[in-house]
Each structure stands twice: as C-alpha cells, then as structure tokens.
DOGU-181672 format. One record per atom (N, C-alpha, C): residue in one letter; x, y, z. Coordinates in steps of 0.2 Angstrom, whole numbers, padded with zeros to 4 digits, always signed. Last residue first. Layout:
AXYZ ...
***
This chain:
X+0805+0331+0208 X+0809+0332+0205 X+0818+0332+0207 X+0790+0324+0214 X+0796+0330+0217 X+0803+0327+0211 X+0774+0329+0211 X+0779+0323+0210 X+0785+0329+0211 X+0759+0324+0223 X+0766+0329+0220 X+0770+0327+0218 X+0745+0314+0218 X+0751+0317+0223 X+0756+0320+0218 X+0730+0319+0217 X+0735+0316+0214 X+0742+0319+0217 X+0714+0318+0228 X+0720+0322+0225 X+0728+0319+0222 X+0706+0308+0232 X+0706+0308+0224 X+0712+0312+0222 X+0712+0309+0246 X+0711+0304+0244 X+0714+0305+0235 X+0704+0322+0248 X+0712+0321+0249 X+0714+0315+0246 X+0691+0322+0245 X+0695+0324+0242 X+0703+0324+0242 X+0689+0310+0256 X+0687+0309+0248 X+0691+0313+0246 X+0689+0320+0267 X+0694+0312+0268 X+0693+0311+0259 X+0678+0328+0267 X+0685+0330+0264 X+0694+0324+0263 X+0666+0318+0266 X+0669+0324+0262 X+0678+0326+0260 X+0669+0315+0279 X+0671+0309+0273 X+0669+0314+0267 X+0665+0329+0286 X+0672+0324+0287 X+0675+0318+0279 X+0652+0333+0280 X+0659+0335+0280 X+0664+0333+0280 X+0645+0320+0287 X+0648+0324+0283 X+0652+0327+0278 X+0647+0326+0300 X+0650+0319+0300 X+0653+0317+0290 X+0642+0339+0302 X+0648+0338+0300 X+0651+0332+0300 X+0628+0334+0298 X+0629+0338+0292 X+0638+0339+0295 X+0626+0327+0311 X+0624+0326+0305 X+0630+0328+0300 X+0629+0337+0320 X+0631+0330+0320 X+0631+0326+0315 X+0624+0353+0313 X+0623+0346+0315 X+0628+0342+0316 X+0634+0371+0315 X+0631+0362+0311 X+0629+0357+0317 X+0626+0384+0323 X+0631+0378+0325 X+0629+0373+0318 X+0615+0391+0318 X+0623+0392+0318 X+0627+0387+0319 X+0604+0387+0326 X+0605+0388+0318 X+0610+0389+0315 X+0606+0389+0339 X+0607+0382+0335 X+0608+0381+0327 X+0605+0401+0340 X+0613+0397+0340 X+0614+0391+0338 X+0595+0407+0336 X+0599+0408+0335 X+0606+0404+0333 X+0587+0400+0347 X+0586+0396+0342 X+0591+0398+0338 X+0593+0406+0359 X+0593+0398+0359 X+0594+0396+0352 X+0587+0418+0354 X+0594+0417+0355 X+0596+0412+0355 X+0574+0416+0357 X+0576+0417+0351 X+0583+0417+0352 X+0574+0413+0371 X+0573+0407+0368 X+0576+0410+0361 X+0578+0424+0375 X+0584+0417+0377 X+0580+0414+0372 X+0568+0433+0374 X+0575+0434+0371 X+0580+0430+0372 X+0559+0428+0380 X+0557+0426+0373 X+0564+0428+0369 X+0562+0432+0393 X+0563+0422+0393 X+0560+0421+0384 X+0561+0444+0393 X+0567+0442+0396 X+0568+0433+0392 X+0546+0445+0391 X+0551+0448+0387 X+0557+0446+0387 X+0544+0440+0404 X+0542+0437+0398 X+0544+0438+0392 X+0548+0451+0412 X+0551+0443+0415 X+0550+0439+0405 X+0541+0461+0411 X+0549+0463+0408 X+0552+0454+0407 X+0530+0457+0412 X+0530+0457+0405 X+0538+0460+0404 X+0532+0456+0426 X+0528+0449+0424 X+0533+0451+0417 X+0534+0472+0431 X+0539+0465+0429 X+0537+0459+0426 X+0521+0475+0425 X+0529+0476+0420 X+0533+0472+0422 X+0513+0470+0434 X+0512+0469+0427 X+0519+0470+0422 X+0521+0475+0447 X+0521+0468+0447 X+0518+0465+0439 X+0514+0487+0445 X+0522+0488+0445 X+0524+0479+0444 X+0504+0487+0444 X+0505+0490+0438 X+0514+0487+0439 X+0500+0483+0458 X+0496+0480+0452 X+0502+0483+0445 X+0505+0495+0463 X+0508+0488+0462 X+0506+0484+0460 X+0496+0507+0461 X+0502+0504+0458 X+0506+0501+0458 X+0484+0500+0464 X+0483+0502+0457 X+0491+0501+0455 X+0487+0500+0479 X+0487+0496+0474 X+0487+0496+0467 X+0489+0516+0481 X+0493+0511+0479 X+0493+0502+0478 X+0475+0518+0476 X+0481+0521+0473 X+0486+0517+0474 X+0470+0512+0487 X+0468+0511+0480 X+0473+0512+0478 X+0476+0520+0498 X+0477+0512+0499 X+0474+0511+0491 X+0469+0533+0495 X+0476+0532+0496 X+0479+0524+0496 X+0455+0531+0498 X+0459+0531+0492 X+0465+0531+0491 X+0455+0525+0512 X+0453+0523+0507 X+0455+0523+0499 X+0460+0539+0516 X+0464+0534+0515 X+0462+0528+0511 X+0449+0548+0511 X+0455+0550+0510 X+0460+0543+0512 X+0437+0541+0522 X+0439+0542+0513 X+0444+0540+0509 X+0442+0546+0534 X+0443+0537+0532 X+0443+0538+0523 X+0441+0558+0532 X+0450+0556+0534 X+0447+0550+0532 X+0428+0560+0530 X+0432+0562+0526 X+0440+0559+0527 X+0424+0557+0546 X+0424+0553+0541 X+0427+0554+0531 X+0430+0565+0551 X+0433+0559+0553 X+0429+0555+0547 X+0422+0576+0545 X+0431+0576+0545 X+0431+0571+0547 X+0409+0573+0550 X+0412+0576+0543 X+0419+0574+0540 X+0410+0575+0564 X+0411+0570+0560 X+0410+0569+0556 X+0414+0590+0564 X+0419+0585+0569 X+0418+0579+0565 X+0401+0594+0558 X+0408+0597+0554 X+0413+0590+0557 X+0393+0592+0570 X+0394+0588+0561 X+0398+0590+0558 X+0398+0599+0580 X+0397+0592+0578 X+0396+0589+0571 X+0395+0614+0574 X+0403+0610+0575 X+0403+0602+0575 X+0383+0615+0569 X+0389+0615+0565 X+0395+0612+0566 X+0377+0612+0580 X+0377+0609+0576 X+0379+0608+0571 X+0380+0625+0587 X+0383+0617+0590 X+0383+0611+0587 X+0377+0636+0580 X+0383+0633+0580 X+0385+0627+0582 X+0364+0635+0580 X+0368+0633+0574 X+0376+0632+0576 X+0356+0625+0592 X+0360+0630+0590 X+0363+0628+0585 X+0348+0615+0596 X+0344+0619+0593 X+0347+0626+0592 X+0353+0603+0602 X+0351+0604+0597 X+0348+0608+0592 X+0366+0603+0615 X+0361+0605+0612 X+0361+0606+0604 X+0369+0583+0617 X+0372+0592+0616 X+0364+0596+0616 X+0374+0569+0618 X+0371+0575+0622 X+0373+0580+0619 X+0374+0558+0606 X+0378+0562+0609 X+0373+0569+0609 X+0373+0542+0605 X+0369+0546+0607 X+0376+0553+0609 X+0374+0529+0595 X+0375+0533+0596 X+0375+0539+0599 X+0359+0521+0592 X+0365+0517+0595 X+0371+0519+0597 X+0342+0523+0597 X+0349+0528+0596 X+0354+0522+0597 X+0335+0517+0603 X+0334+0516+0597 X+0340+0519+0594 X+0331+0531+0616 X+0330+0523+0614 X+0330+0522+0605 X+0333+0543+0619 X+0338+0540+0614 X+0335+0534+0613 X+0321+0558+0616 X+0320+0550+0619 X+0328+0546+0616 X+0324+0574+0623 X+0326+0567+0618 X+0324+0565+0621 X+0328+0586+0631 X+0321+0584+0629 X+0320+0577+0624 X+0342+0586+0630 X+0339+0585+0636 X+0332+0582+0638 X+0344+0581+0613 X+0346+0586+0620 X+0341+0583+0625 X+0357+0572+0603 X+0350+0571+0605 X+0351+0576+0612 X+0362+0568+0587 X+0363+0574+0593 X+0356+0573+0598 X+0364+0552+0582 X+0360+0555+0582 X+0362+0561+0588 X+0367+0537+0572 X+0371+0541+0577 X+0367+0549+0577 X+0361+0521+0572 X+0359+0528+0570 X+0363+0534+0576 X+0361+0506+0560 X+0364+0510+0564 X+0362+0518+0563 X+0347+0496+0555 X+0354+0504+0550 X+0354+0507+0558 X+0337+0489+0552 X+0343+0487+0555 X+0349+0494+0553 X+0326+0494+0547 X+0330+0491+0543 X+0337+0487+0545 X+0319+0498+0559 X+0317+0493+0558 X+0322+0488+0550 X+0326+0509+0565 X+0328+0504+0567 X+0324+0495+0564 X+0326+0518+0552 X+0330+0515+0552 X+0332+0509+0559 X+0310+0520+0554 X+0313+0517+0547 X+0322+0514+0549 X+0313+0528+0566 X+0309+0522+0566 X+0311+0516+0560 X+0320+0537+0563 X+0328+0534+0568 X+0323+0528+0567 X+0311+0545+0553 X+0317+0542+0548 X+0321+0535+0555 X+0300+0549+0563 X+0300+0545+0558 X+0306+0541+0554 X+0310+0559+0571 X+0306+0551+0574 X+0305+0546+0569 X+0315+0570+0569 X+0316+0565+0566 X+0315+0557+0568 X+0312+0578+0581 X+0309+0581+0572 X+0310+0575+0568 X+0316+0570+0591 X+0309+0570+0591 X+0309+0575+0583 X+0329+0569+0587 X+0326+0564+0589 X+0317+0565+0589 X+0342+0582+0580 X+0334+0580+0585 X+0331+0575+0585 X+0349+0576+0567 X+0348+0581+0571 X+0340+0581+0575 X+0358+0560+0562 X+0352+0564+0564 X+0353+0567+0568 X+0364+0549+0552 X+0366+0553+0556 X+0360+0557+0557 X+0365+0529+0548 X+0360+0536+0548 X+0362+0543+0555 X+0377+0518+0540 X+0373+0522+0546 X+0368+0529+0544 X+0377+0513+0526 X+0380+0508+0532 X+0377+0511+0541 X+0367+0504+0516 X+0367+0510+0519 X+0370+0509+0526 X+0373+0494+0500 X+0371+0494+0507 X+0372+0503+0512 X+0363+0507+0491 X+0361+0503+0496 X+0371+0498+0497 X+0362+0526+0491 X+0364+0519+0486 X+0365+0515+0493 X+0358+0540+0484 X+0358+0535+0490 X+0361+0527+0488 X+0357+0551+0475 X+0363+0549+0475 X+0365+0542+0483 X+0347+0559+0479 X+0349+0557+0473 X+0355+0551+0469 X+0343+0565+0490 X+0345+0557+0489 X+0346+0554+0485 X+0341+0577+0487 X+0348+0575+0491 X+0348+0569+0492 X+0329+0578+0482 X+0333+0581+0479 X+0341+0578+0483 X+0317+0576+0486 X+0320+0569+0487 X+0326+0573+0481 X+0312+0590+0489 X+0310+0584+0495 X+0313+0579+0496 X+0318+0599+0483 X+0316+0600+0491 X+0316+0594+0494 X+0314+0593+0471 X+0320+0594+0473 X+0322+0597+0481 X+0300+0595+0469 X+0304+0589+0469 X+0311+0587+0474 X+0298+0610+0468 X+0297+0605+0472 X+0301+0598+0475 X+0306+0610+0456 X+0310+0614+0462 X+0302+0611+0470 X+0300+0601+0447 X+0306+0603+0448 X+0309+0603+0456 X+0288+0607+0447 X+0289+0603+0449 X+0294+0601+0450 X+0291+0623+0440 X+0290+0621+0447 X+0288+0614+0450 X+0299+0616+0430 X+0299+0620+0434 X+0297+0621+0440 X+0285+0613+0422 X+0289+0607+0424 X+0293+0612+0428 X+0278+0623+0420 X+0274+0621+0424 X+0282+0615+0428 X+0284+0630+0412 X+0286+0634+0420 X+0281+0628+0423 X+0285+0621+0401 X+0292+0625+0405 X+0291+0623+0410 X+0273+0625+0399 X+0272+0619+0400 X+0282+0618+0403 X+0272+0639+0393 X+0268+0634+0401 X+0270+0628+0404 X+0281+0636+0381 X+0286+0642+0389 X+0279+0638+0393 X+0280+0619+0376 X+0280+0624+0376 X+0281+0633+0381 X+0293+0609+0372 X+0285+0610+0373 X+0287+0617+0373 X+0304+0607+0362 X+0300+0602+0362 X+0293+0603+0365 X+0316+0615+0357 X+0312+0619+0360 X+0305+0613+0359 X+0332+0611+0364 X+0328+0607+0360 X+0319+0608+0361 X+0338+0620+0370 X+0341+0619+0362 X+0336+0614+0358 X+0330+0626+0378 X+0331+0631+0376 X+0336+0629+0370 X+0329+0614+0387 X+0323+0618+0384 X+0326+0622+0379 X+0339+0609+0393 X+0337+0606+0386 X+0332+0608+0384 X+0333+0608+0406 X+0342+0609+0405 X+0341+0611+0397 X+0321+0602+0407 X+0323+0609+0409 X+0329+0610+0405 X+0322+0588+0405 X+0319+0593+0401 X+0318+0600+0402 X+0332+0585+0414 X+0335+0583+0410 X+0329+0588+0406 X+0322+0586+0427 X+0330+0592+0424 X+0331+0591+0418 X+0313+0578+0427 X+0311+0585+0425 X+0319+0590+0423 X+0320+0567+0427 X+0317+0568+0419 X+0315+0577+0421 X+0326+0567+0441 X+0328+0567+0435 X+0326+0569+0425 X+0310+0568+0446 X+0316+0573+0446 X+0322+0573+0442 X+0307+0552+0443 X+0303+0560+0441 X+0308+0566+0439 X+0317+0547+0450 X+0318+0549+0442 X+0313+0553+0439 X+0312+0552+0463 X+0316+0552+0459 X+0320+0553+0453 X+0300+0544+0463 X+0302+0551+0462 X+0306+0554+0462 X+0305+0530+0460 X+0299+0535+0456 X+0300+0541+0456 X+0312+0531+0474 X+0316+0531+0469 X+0311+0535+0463 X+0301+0527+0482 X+0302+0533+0484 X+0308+0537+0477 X+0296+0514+0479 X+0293+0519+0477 X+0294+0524+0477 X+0308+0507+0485 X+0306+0505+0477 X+0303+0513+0475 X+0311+0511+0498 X+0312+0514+0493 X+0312+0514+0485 X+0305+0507+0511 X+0302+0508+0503 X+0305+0512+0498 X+0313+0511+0521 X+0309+0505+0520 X+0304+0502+0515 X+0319+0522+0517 X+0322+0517+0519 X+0319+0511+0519 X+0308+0531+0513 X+0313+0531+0511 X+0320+0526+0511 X+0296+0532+0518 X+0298+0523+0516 X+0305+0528+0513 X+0292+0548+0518 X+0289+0540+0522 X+0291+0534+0517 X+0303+0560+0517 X+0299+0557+0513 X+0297+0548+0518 X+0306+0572+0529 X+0308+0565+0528 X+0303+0561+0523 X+0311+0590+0521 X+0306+0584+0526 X+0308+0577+0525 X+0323+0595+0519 X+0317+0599+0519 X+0313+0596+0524 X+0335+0588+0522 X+0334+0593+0523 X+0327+0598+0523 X+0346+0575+0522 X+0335+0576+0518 X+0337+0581+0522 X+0357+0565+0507 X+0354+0569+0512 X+0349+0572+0512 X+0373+0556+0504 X+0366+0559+0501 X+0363+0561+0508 X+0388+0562+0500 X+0383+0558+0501 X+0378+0561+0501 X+0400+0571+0498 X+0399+0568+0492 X+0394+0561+0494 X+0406+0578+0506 X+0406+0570+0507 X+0403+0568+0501 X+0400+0591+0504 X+0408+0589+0503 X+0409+0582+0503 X+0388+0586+0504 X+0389+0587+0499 X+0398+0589+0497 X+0385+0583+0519 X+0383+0579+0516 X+0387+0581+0508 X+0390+0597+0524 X+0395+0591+0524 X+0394+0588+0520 X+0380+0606+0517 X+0386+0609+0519 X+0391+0602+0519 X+0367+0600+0525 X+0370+0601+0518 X+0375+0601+0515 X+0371+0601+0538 X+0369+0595+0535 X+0371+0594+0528 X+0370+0614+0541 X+0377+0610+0542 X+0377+0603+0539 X+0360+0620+0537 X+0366+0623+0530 X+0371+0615+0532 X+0349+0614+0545 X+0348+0613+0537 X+0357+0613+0534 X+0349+0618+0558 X+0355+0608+0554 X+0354+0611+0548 X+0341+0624+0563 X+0346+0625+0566 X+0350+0620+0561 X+0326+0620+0555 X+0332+0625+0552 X+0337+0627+0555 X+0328+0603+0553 X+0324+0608+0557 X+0330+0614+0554 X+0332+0591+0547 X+0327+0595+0543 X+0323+0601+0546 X+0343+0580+0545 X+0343+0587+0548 X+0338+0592+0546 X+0353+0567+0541 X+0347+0572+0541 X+0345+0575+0546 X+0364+0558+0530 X+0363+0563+0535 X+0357+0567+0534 X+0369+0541+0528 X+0365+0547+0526 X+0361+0552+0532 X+0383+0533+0522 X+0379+0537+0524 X+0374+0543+0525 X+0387+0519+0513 X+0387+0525+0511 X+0383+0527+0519 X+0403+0509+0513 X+0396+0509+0513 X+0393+0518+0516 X+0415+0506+0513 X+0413+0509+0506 X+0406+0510+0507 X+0422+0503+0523 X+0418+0499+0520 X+0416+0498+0515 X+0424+0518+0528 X+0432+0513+0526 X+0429+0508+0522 X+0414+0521+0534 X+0416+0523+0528 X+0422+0520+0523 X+0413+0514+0546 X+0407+0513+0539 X+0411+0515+0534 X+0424+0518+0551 X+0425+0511+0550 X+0418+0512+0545 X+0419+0533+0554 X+0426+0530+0549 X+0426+0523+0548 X+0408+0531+0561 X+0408+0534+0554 X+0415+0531+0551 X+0416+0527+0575 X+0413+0522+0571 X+0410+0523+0563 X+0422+0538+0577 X+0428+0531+0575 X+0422+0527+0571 X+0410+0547+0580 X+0418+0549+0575 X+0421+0542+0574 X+0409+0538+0592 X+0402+0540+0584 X+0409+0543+0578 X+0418+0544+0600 X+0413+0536+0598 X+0410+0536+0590 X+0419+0557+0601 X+0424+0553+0599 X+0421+0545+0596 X+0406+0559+0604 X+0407+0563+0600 X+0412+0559+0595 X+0407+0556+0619 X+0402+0551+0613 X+0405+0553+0605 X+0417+0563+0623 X+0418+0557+0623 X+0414+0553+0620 X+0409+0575+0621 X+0418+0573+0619 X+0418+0565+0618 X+0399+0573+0631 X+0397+0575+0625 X+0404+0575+0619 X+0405+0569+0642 X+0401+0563+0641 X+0400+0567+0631 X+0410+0584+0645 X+0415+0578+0645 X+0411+0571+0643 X+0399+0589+0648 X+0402+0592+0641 X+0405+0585+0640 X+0382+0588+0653 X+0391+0586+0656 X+0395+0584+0648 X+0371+0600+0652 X+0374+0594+0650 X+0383+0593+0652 X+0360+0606+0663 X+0364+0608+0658 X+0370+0599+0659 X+0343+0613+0661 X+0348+0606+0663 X+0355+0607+0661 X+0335+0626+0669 X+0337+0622+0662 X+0343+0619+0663 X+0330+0632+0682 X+0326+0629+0678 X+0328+0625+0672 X+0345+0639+0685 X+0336+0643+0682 X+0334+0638+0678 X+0353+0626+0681 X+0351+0631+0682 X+0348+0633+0681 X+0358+0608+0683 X+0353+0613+0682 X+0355+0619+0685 X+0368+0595+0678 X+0365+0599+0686 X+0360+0604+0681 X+0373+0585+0669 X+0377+0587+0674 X+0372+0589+0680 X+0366+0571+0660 X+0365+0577+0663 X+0369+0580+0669 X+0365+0558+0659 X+0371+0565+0652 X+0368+0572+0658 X+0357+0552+0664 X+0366+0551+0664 X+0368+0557+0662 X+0346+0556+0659 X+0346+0557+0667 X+0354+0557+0665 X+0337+0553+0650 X+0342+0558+0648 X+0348+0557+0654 X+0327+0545+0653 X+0330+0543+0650 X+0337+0547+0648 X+0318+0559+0656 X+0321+0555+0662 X+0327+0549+0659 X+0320+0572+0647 X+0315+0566+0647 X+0321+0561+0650 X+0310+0588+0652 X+0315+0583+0649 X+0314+0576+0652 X+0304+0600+0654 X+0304+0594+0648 X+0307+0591+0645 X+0307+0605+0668 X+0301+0602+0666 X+0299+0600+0660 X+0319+0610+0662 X+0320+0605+0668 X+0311+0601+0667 X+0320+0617+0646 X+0319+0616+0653 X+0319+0610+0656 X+0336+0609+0640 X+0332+0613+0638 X+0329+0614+0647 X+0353+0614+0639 X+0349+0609+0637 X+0341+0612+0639 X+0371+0617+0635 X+0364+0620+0638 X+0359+0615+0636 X+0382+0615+0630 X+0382+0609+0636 X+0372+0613+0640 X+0386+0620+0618 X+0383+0615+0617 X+0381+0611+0624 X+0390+0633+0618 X+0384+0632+0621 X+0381+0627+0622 X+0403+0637+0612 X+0395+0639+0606 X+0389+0635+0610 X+0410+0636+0623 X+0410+0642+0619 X+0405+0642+0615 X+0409+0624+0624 X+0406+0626+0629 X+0405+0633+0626 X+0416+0615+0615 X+0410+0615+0616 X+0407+0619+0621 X+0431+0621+0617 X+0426+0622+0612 X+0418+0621+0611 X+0434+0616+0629 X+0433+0623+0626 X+0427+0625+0622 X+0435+0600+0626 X+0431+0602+0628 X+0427+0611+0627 X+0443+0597+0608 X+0442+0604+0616 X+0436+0603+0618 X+0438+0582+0605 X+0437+0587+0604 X+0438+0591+0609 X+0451+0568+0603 X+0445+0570+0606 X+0445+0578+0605 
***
C-alpha cells in the first residue's frame, strides 16, 4: 500500500466545494474546511491498493487496457504510462463508439496509417505534390490528436482507467454498456455509479494524478514483467525437454546400429553349422602320416 504521506504532500485528500458535491461521495468524505470537503486519504490507499491488484490480474491475462485522461491535469501522466506500458490511449477527446463502434472508429484509423505511410515516403517517392504534402499533414496531425493513441487497441479490452468522471462520461457510458470494468479517479464533485473501482482523490492536480497513475502503471508493469518471465521460462524447458527427447532418440538409434553391428559379425547358426561339416570333410580327405 501507498505512504499515506505521500498523498497528502501533493494534496490528494482536497476535494472541491462543499456546495458541489455529490452526496453519493458521502463515504469517502472525511470533514470539510472553508467550505471544501476533504477526502479520507486512508479510503484513497486502500482503493488505490484494489484497483492496483485488480490491473495486475487483467494484465497477467494478456488482455489490454486503455487509459484516458483528456482534461489537462492527465494529458502528460496518461500519455507518459500508457506508452511505457506499451497500451493504448485518448488524450485529446473521446472519439463516440470507440468501444461500442469500433468497426468505424478503426476507418480512421487506417486513414492515419495511410497518411503517415505518405508522409514518411514523400521525399524518396516524390508521388504528389508540396500542396498536397501539407494538406496530408495537417490531416495527419489532426488525425493523430484524436485516434493517434489507439492505434494500437486490440480486443478482448480487459479494463478502462479514467481521470474525472464527469469529462469522461461518454467513454465510463460506452464502457458500462460493453461490460469493461472501469477504474476511475473520481473527486468529491463525481457521480461513481457505474465505476467498479472508485478511488477518491483529487482530480484536478497534476501531481495527484501523476502519482496515482504512475502507482498503477507500476502494478501493472510488475504483472507484465512476470508474465514475461514465466514465458521465458517456458521457452526454456520447452527447449530443455526438446534436447533431451533428441539426446533420448539419438541414444536408441546408436544401440539399434550397434545391434545391427553385432549381428553382422557374429556367423549364423547357419553358416557355422557349415563350417563344421566343412572342416569334418577336410580332415577326413586328408591322407594320413606315414611314420617311419
């Protein structure tokens, strides 16, 4: 579990006015001062720890998750993990069906794909022309604002992580109707219904939501990291049970040529019975010794 300390130092336990909060919050709430709620840190540690175990069992799975954060306290921390974790992410705006339509949302997609692959490749395969460059360009860099960080989404989607509940109503609705678990930062002003992970903090510091995502960045990065490690060694007792098989099989083809070896050497039952009335013959024809 995380130093409490620590969240109190970047402020996470402040929450917003007392007059716009929303009465579903009520538990996470420690007390109020001048007017602004403040959050009971120890509830924010301990969801913190929940949502941390439960990113590591999605990740252990293989199944992908996708982080979003589109207000400008999230953008760097969101980006920042999402692409050490090597998953996918919305930062700019939530594109409408990206979970629940993604047939369509893909289109653009590969739009964006075609526009880099004719960007990258202007200058060795000079095919249009400098306008028609700048126009792809700035589709491009549109593009890549919007559905630039999902490039890389892939289905089964095993959780959705989110900063603020009210900027990102539309993606926590998409994800209750898909059935995709949603662990979300929600402050004082939150609705959590639909949240199946709810961790109180405040949402509207970079810091605090640096450090919570970083915390489940890291648990989920550990699940990774042993994932791979359990490959790995598979890979090498796969290899290590292929050599013995092939030392076993090489063992049992060096007895059998050996086998044959020895047979080939030994006479027949045949061929010395043979031999015997063979040499009874020549003793026989031999003329005896005359002794003087």
């Amino acid at each position: 579990m995380i130093d409490l300390r620590k969240l109190i130092t970047v402020g996470a336990h402040f929450g917003h006015q007392t007059s716009r909060w929303c009465p579903k919050m009520e538990r996470y709430i420690w007390g109020q001062k001048n007017n602004v709620h403040l959050i009971d840190i120890s509830k924010t540690a301990l969801e913190m720890d929940r949502a941390a175990q439960f990113l590591k069992e999605i990740a252990g799975q293989g199944k992908g998750i996708l982080w979003v954060g589109t207000k400008k306290s999230a953008q760097n921390a969101i980006r920042s993990s999402a692409e050490s974790l090597d998953m996918p992410f919305v930062t700019h705006r939530w594109v409408g069906g990206t979970l629940s339509n993604y047939t369509q949302v893909k289109k653009s997609v590969t739009k964006l794909l075609h526009f880099e692959d004719v960007v990258n490749k202007a200058d060795k395969f000079p095919h249009y022309t400098k306008k028609e460059i700048n126009v792809f360009s700035k589709a491009l860099d549109r593009l890549a604002k919007s559905v630039g960080g999902i490039k890389k989404l892939s289905w089964p989607l095993g959780a959705l992580v989110v900063v603020d509940v009210n900027k990102e109503r539309s993606a926590i609705k998409e994800a209750i109707t898909m059935g995709i678990p949603v662990v979300a930062i929600v402050d004082t002003n939150g609705d959590p219904s639909g949240v199946n992970y709810v961790i109180p903090a405040n949402d509207d510091s970079p810091r605090v939501v640096s450090l919570i995502v970083s915390y489940l960045s890291d648990a989920v990065k550990e699940s990774k990291e042993q994932v791979r490690q359990r490959q790995s060694q598979a890979i090498a007792t796969d290899k290590e049970d292929a050599q013995q098989e092939n030392s076993e099989h090489a063992a049992a083809d060096r007895a059998k040529v050996d086998a044959r070896r020895g047979r080939a050497g030994k006479p027949s039952e045949k061929q010395a019975l043979k031999a015997d009335v063979t040499e009874s013959v020549d003793a026989h024809d031999k003329p005896a010794t005359v002794v003087e």
